[in-house]
C-alpha positions in Angstrom: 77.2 93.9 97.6 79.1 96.9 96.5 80.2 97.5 93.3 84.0 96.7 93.3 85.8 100.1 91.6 89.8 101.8 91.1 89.3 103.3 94.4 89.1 100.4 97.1 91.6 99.0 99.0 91.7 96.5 102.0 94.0 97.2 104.6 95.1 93.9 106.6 97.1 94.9 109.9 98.6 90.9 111.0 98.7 90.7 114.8 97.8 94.4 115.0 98.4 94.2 119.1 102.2 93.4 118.4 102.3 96.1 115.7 101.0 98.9 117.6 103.3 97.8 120.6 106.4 97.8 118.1 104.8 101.3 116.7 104.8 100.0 113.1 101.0 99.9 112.6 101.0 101.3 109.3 98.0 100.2 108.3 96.0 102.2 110.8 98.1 105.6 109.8 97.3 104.8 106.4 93.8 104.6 107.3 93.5 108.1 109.4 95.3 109.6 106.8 93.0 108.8 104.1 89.8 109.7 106.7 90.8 114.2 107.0 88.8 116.4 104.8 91.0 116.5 101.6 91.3 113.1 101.2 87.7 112.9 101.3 86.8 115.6 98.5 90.1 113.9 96.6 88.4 110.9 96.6 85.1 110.8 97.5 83.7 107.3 96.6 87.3 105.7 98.0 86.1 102.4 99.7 88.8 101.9 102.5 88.4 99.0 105.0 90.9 98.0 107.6 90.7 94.9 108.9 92.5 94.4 112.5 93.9 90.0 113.0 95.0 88.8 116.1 93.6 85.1 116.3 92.9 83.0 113.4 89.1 82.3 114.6 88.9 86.0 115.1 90.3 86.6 111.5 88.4 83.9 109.6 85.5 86.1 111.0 86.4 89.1 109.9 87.2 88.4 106.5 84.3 86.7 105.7 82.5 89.4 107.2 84.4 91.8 105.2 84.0 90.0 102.0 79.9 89.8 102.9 79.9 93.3 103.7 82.0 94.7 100.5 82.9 92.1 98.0 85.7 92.3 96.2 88.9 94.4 96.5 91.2 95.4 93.9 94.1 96.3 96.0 95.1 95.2 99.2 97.5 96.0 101.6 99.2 93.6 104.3 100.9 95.3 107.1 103.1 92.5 109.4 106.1 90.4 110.3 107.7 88.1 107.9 110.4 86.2 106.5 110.5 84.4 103.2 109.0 81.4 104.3 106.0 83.3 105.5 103.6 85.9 107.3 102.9 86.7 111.2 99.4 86.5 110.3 98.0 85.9 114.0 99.2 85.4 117.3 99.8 81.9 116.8 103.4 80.8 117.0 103.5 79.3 113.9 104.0 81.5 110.1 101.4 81.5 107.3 103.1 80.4 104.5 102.8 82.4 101.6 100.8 80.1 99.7 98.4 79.4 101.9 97.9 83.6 102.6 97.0 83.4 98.5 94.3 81.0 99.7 92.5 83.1 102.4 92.6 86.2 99.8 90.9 84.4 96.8 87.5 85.4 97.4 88.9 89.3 96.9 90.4 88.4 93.6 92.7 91.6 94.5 94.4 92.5 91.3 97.2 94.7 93.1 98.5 93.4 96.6 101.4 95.4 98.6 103.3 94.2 101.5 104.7 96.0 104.2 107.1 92.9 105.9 110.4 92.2 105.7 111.3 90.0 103.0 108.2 89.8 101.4 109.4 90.4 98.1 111.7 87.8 97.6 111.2 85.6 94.8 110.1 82.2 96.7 107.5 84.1 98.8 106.0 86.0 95.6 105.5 82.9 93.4 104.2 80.9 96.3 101.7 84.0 96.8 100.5 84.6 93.1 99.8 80.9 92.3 96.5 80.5 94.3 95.5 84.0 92.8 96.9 83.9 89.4 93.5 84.7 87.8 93.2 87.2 89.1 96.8 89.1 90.9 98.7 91.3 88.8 101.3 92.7 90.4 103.1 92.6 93.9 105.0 95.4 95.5 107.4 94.0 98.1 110.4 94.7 99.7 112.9 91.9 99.3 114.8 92.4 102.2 114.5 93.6 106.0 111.8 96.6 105.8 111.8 99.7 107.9 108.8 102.0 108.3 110.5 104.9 106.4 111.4 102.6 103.5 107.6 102.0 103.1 106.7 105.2 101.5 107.0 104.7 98.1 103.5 102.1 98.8 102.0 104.6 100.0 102.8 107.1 96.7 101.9 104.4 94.5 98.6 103.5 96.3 97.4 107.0 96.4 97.8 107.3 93.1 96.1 104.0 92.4 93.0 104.9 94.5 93.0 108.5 92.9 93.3 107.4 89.1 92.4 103.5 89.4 95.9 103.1 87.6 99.3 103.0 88.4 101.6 104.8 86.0 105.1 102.5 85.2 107.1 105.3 85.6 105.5 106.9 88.1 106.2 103.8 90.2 110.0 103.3 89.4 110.4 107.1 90.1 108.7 106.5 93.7 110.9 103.5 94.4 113.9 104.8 92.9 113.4 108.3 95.2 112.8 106.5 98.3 116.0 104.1 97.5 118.3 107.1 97.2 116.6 108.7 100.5 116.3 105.3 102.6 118.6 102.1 101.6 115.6 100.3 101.0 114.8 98.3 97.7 111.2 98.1 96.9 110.2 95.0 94.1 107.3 95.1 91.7 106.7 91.6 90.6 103.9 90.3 88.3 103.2 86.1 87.3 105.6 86.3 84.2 108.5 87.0 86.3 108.0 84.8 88.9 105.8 81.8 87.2 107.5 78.5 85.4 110.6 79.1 83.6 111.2 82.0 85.6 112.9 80.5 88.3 117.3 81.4 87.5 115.7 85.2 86.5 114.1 85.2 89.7 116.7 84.2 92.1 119.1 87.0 90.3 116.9 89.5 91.7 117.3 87.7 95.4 120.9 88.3 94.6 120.7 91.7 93.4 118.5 92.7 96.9 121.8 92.1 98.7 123.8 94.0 97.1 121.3 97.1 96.5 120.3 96.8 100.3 121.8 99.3 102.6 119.8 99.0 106.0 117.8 101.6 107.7 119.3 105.1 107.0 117.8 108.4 106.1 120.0 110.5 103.6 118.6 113.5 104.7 119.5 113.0 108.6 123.2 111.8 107.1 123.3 115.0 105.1 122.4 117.1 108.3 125.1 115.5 110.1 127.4 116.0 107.5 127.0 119.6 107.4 126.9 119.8 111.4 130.3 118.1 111.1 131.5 120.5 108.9 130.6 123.4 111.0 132.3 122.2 113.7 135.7 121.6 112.0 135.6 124.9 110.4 
């Protein structure tokens, strides 16, 4: 079984079918970009596996597969649709709860886990997440409201520099977030067990409140900037 190093990451793409039909299969475009030549001599002994779900048989499978195949993870990376109360994981009609997703990534005892779904980052789905894995999960990156495909990119920023240094700077990551913030709407959350664990409950559900107030749905300042300036050249 491999050894289990900074540079590995498991990509999870829920009910990849749907995603690719909805063109928000991130975790695929994560995965080719990570597979051209520089990425390669960047970081040659990255250990990158994506991981396809579309029935819960199918996925069971797979992960246990995976898990035979490569061990551990430290970081992993869940691509899907969600609410607070839980995670498209399959096909099936019915959510996973957060919880119970904890569960069926214990074996990886990822240390890092980043979530591209909508809600994801609210309080009540963190802690539900980090108590089957709090042994071993140190942070969560999640977006506590509605997430759009642009307002992803600061993940992407902080994984790469995860899997190219095997750390993630603090203020490396609050620059990424804030950046994409001012450029996108989009609030991303970095939670770890102290914040979200007992006694941390009234903190916690601040930050739920704050996400509604910080969240400005999908826009891109720099299409809003072009069609200031277009605006202005046609008054002028």
């Amino acid at each position: 079984m491999p050894k289990r190093s900074g540079n590995d990451l498991l990509i999870i793409e829920c009910n990849s079918t749907k995603l690719a039909a909805d063109g928000i299969d991130l975790g695929a475009a994560f995965t080719r970009l990570t597979n051209n030549d520089f990425a390669r001599a960047l970081l040659p002994n990255r250990r990158i596996v994506l991981v396809k779900t579309s029935t819960e048989d199918k996925l069971m499978r797979d992960l246990a597969e995976t898990f035979n195949e490569h061990g551990r993870f430290r970081s992993i990376l869940i691509v899907g649709h969600s609410n607070e109360a839980g995670l498209e994981l399959t096909n099936a009609p019915v959510l996973c709860g957060w919880g119970a997703l904890g569960k069926w990534l214990k074996p990886f005892e990822p240390e890092f886990i980043f979530l591209v779904a909508c809600d994801a980052g609210r309080s009540t789905a963190v802690r539900q997440l980090f108590e089957p894995l709090k042994k071993s999960l140190r942070d969560v990156y999640a977006s506590p409201v509605k997430l759009n495909p642009i307002q992803a990119a600061p993940l992407a920023v902080i994984i790469g520099e995860l899997l190219c240094t095997g750390k993630i700077d603090d203020a490396n990551s609050v620059t990424a977030r804030l950046v994409s913030y001012m450029n996108t709407g989009g609030p991303i959350y970095r939670w770890s067990y102290d914040e979200t664990g007992p006694g941390a409950e009234i903190p916690a559900k601040s930050w739920d409140d704050l996400a509604k107030v910080l969240d400005f749905g999908p826009w891109d300042l720099h299409q809003r900037i072009d069609e200031w300036m277009q605006r202005g050249r046609r008054s002028s």
